[in-house]
MMTF fields as JSON, N, C-alpha, C and O atoms, coordinates in Angstrom:
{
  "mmtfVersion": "1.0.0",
  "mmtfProducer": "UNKNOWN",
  "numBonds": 443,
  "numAtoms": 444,
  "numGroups": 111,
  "numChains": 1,
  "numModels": 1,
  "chainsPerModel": [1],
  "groupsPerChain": [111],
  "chainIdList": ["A"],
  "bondAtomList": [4, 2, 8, 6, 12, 10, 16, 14, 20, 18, 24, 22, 28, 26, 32, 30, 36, 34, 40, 38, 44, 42, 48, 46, 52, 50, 56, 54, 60, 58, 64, 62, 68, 66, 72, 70, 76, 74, 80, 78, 84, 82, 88, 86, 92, 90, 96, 94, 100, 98, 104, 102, 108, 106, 112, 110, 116, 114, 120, 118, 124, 122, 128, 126, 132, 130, 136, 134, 140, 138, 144, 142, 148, 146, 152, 150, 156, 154, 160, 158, 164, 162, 168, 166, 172, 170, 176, 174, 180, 178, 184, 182, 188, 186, 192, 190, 196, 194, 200, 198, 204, 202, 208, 206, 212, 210, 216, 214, 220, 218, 224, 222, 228, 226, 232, 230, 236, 234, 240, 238, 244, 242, 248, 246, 252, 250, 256, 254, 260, 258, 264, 262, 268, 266, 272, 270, 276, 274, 280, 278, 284, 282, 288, 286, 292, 290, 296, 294, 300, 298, 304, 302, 308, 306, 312, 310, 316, 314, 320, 318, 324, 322, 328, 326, 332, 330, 336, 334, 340, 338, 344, 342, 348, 346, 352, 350, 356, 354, 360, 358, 364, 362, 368, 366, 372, 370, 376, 374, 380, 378, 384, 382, 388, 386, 392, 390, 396, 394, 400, 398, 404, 402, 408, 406, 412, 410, 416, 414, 420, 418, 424, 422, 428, 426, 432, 430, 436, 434, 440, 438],
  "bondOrderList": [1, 1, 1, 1, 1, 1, 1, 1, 1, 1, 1, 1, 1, 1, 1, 1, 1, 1, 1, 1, 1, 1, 1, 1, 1, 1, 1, 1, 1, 1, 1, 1, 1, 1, 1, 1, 1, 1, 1, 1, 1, 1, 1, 1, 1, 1, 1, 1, 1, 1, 1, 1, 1, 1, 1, 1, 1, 1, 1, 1, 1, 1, 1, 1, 1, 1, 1, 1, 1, 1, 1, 1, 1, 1, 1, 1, 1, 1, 1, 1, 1, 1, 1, 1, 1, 1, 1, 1, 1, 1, 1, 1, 1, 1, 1, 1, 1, 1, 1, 1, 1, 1, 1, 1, 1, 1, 1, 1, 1, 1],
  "groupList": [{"groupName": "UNK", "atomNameList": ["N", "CA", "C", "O"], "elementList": ["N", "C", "C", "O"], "formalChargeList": [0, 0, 0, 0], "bondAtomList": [1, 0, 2, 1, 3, 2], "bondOrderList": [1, 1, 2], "singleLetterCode": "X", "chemCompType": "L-PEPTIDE LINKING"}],
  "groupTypeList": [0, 0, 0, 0, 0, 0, 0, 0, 0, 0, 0, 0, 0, 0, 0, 0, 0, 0, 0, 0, 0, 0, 0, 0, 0, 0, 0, 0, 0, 0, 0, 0, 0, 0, 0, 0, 0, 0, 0, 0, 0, 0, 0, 0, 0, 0, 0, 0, 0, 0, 0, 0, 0, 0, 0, 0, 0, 0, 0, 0, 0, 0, 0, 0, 0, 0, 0, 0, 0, 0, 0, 0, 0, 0, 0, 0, 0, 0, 0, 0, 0, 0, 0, 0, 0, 0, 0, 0, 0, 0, 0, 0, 0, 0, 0, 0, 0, 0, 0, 0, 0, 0, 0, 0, 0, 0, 0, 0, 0, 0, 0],
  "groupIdList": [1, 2, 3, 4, 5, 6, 7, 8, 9, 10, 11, 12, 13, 14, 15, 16, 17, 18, 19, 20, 21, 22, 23, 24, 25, 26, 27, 28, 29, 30, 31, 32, 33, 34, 35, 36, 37, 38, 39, 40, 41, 42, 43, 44, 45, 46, 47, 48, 49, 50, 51, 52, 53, 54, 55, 56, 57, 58, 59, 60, 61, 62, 63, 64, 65, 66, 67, 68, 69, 70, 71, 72, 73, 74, 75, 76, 77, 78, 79, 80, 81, 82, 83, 84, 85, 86, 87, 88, 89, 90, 91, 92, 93, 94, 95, 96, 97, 98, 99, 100, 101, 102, 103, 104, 105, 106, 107, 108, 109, 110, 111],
  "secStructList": [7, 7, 2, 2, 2, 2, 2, 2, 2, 2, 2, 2, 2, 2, 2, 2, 2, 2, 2, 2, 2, 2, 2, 2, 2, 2, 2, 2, 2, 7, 7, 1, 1, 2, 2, 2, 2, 2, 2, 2, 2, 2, 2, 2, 2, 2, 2, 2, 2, 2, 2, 2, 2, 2, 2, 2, 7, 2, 2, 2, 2, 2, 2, 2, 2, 2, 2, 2, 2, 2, 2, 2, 2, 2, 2, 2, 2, 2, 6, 6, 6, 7, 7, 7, 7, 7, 6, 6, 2, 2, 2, 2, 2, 2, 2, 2, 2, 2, 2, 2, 2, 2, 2, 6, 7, 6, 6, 7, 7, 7, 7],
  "xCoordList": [-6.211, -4.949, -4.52, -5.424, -3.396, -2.52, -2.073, -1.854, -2.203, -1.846, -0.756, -0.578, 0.312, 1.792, 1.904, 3.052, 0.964, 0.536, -0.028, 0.377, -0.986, -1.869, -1.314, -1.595, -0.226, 0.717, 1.371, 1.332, 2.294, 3.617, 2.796, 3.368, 1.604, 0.94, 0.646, 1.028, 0.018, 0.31, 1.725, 2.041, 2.185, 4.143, 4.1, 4.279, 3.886, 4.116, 3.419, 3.986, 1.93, 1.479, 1.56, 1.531, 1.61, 2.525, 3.784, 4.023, 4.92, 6.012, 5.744, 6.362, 4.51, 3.85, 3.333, 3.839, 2.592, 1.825, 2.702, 2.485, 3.666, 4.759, 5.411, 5.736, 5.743, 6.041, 5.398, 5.923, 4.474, 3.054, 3.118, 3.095, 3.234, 3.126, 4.056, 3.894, 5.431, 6.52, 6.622, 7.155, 6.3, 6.258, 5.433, 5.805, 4.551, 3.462, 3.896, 3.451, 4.358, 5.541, 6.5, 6.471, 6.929, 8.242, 7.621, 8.321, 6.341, 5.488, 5.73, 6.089, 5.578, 4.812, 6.414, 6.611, 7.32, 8.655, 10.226, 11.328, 9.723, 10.522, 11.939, 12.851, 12.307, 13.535, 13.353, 12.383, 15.196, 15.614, 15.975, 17.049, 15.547, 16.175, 14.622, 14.262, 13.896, 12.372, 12.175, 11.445, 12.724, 12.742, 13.294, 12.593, 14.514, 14.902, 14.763, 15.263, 14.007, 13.69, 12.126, 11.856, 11.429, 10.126, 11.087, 11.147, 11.759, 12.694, 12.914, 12.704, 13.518, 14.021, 12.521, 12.276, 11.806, 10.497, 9.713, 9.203, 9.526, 9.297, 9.73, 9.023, 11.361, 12.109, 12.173, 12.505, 11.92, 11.695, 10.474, 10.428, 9.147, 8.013, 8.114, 7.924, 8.42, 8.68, 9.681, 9.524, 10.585, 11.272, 10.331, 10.187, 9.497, 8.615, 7.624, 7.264, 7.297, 6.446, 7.002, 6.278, 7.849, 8.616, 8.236, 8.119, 7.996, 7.342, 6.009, 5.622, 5.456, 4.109, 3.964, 3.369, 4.444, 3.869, 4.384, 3.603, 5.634, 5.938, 4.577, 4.267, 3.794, 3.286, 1.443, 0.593, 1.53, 0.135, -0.188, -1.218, 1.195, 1.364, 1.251, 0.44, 1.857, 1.341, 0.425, 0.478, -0.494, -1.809, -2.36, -2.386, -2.786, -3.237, -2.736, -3.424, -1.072, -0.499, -0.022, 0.239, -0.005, -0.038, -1.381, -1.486, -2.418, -4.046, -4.319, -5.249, -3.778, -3.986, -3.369, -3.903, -1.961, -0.947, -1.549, -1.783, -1.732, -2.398, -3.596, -3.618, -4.572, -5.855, -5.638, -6.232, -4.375, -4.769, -4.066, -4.548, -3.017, -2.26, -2.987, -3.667, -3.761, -4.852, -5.622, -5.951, -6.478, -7.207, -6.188, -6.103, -5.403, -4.866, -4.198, -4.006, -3.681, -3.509, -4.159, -3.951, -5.555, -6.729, -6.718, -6.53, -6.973, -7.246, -6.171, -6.324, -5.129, -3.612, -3.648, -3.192, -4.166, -4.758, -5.891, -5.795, -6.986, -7.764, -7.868, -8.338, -7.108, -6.824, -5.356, -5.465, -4.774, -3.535, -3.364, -2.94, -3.782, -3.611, -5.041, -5.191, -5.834, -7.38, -7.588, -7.765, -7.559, -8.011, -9.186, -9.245, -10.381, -11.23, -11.701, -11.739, -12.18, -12.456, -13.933, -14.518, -14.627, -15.513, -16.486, -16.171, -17.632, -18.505, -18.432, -18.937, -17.73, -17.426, -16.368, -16.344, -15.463, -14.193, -14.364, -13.91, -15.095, -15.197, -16.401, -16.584, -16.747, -17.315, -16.337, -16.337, -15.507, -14.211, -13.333, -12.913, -13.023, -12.561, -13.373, -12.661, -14.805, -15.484, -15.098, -14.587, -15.373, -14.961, -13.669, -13.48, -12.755, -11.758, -11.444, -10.625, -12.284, -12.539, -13.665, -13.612, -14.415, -14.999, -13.549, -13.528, -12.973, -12.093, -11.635, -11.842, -10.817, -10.19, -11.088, -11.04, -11.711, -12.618, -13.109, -13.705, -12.976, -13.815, -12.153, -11.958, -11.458, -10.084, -9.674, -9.387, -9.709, -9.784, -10.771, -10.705, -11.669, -12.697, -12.451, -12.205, -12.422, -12.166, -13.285, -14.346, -12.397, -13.058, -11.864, -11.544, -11.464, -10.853, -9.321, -8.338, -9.256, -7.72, -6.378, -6.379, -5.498, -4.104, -4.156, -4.245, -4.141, -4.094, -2.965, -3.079],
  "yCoordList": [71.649, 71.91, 70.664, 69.847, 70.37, 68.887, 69.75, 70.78, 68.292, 68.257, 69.057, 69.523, 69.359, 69.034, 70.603, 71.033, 71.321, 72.777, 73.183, 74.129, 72.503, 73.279, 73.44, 74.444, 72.409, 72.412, 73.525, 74.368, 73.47, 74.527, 75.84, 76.707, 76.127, 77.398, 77.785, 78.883, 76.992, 77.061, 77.906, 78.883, 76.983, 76.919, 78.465, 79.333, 78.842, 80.229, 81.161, 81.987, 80.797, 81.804, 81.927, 82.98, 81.333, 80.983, 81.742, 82.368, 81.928, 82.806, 84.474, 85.274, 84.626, 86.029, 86.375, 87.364, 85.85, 86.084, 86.261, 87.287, 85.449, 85.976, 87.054, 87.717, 87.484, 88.597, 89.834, 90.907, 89.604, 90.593, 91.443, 92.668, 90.101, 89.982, 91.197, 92.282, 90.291, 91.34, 92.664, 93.586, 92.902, 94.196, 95.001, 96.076, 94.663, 95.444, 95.37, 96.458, 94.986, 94.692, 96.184, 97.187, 95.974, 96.942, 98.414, 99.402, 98.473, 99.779, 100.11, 101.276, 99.003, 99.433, 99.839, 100.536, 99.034, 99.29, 99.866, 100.093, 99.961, 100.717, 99.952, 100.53, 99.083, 98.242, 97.968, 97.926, 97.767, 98.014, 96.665, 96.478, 95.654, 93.895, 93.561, 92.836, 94.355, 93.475, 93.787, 93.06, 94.813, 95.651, 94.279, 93.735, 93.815, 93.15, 91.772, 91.096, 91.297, 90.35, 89.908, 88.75, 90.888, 91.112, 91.181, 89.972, 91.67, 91.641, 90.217, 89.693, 89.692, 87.845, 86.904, 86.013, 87.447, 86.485, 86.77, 85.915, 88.598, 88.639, 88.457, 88.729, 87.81, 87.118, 85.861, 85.314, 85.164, 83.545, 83.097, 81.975, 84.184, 84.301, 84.022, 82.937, 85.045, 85.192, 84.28, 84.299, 83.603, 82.573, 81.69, 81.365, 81.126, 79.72, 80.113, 79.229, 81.507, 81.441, 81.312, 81.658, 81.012, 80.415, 79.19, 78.96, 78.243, 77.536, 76.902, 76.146, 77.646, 77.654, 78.066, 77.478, 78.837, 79.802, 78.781, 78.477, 77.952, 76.904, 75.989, 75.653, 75.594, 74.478, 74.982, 74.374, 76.317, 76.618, 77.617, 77.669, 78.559, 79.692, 80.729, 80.676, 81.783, 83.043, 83.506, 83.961, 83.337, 84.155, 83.704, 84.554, 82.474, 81.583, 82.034, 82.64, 81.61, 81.955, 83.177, 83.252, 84.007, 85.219, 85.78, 86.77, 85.259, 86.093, 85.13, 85.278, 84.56, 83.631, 83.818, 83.513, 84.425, 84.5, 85.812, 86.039, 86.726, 88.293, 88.237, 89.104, 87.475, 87.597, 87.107, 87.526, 85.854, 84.939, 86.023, 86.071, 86.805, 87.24, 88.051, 87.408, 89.319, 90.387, 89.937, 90.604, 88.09, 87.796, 87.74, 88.586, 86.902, 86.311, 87.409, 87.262, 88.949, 90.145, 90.3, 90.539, 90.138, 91.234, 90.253, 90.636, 88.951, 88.207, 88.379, 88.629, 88.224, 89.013, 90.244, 90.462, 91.041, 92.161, 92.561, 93.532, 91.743, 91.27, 90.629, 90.922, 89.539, 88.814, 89.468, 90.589, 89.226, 90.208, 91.461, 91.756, 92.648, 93.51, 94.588, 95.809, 93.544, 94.394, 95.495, 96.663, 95.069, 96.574, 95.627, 94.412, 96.95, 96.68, 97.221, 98.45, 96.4, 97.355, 97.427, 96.708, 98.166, 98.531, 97.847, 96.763, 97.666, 97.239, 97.035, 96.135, 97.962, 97.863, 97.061, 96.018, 97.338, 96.752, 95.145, 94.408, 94.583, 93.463, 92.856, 91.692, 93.656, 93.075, 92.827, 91.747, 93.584, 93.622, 92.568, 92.012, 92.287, 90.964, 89.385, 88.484, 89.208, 88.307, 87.98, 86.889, 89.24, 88.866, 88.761, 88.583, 88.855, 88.292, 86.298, 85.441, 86.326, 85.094, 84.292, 83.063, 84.816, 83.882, 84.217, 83.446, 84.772, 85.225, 83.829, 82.886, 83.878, 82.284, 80.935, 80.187, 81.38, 79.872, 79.797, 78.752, 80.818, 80.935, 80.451, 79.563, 81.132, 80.608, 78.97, 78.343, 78.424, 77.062, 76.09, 74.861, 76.849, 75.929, 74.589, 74.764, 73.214, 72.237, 72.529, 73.007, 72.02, 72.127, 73.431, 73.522, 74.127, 74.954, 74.62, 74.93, 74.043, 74.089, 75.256, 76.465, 74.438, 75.405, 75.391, 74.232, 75.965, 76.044, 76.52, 76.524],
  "zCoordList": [-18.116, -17.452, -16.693, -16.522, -16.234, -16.071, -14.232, -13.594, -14.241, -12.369, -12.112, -10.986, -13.421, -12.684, -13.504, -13.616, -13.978, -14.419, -13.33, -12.654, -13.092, -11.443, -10.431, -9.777, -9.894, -8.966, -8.861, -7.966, -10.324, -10.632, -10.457, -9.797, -10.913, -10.67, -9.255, -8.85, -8.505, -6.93, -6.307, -5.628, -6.924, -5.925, -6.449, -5.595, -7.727, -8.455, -7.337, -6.623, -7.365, -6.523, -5.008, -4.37, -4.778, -3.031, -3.151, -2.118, -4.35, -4.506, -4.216, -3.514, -5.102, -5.41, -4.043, -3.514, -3.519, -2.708, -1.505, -0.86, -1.069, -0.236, -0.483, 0.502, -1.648, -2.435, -2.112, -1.815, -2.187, -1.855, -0.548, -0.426, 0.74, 2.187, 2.568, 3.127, 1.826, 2.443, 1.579, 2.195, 0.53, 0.156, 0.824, 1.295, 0.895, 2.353, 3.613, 3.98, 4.453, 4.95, 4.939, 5.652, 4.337, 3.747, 3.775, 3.999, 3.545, 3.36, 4.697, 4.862, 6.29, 7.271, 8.22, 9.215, 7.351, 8.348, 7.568, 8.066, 6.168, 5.153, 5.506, 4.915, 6.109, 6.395, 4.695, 3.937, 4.5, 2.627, 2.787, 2.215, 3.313, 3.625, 3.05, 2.123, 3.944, 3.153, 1.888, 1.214, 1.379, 0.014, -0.779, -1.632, -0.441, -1.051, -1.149, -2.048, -0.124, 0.147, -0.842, -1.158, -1.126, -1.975, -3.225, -3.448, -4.047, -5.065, -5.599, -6.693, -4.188, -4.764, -5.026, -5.839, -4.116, -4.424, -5.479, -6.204, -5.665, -7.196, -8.425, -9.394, -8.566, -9.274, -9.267, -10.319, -8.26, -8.271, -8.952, -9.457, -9.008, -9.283, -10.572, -11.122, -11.039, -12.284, -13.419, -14.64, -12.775, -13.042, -13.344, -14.522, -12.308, -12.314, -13.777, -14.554, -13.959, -14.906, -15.96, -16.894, -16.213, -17.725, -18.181, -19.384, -17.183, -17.161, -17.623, -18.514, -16.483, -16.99, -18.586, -19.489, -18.595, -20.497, -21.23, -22.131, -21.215, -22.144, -22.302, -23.444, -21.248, -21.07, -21.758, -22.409, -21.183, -21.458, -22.648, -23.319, -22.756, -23.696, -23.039, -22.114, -23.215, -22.924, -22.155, -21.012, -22.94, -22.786, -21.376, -20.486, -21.124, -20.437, -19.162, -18.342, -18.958, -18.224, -17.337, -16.137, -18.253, -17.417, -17.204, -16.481, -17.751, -17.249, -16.013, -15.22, -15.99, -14.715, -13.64, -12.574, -13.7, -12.902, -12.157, -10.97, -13.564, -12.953, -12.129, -11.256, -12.165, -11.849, -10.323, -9.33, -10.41, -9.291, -8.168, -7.036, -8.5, -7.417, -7.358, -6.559, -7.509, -7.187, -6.496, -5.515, -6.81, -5.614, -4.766, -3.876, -4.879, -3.432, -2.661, -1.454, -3.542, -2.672, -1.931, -0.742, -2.774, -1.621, -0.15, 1.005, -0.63, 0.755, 1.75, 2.946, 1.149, 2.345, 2.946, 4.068, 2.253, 2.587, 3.557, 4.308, 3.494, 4.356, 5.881, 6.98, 5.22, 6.742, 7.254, 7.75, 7.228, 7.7, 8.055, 9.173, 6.831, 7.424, 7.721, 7.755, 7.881, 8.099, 7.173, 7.52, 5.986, 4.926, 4.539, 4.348, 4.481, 3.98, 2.829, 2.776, 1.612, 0.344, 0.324, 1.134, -0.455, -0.779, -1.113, -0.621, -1.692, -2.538, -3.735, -4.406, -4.055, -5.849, -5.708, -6.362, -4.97, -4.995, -4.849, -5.724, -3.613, -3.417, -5.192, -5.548, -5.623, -7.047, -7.876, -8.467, -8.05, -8.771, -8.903, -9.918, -7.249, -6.778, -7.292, -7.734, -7.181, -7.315, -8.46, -8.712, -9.606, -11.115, -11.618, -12.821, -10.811, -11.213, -10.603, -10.935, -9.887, -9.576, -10.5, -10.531, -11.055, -12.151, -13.371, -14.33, -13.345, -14.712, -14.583, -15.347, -13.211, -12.916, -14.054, -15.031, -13.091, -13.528, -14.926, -15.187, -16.06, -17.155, -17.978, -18.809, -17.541, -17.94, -17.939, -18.958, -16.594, -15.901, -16.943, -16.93, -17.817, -18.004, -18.651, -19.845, -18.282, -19.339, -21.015, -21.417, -21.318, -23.246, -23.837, -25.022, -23.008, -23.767, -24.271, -23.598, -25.36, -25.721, -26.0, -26.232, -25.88, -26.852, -28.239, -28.646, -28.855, -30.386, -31.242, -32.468]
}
């Protein structure tokens, strides 16, 4: 994967993950501004990943996109709003963090 892929995937998940914040958010104060405000960021999100999928394909791109925002939920979830998951759950989490990395792996090409 290329600097200027790893980057753009960042900026992506920094979109989501704000996305995330304020939709939870929105749970705790049902205000229809944060509603919509989670709307534009889950559309900007999703914009940037057009991107990405040109560069990496599909597949790549969205198992990456999916995996990364579930971690980076839970940790928002965590530090922010003090939820704590489980045992299984926090296993769940781990392996989607090797998913990352098995994905990430250099040697693996586009074909």
């Amino acid at each position: 994967m290329s600097t200027a892929f790893l980057s753009w995937l960042a900026a992506a998940m920094a979109v989501f993950l704000a996305a995330s914040a304020t939709l939870r958010q929105h749970v705790d104060d049902g205000r229809w501004l944060t509603l919509v405000g989670a709307l534009a960021l889950y559309t900007l999100g999703n914009l940037m990943m057009v991107r990405l999928m040109r560069e990496s394909g599909m597949t790549v791109a969205i198992s990456l996109s999916a995996v990364l925002q579930l971690v980076l939920a839970a940790a928002v979830g965590l530090v922010l709003f003090h939820e704590r998951p489980t045992a299984l759950q926090t296993a769940g989490i781990a392996l989607g963090v090797v998913s990352v990395a098995l994905i990430l792996w250099p040697g693996g090409g586009r074909t």
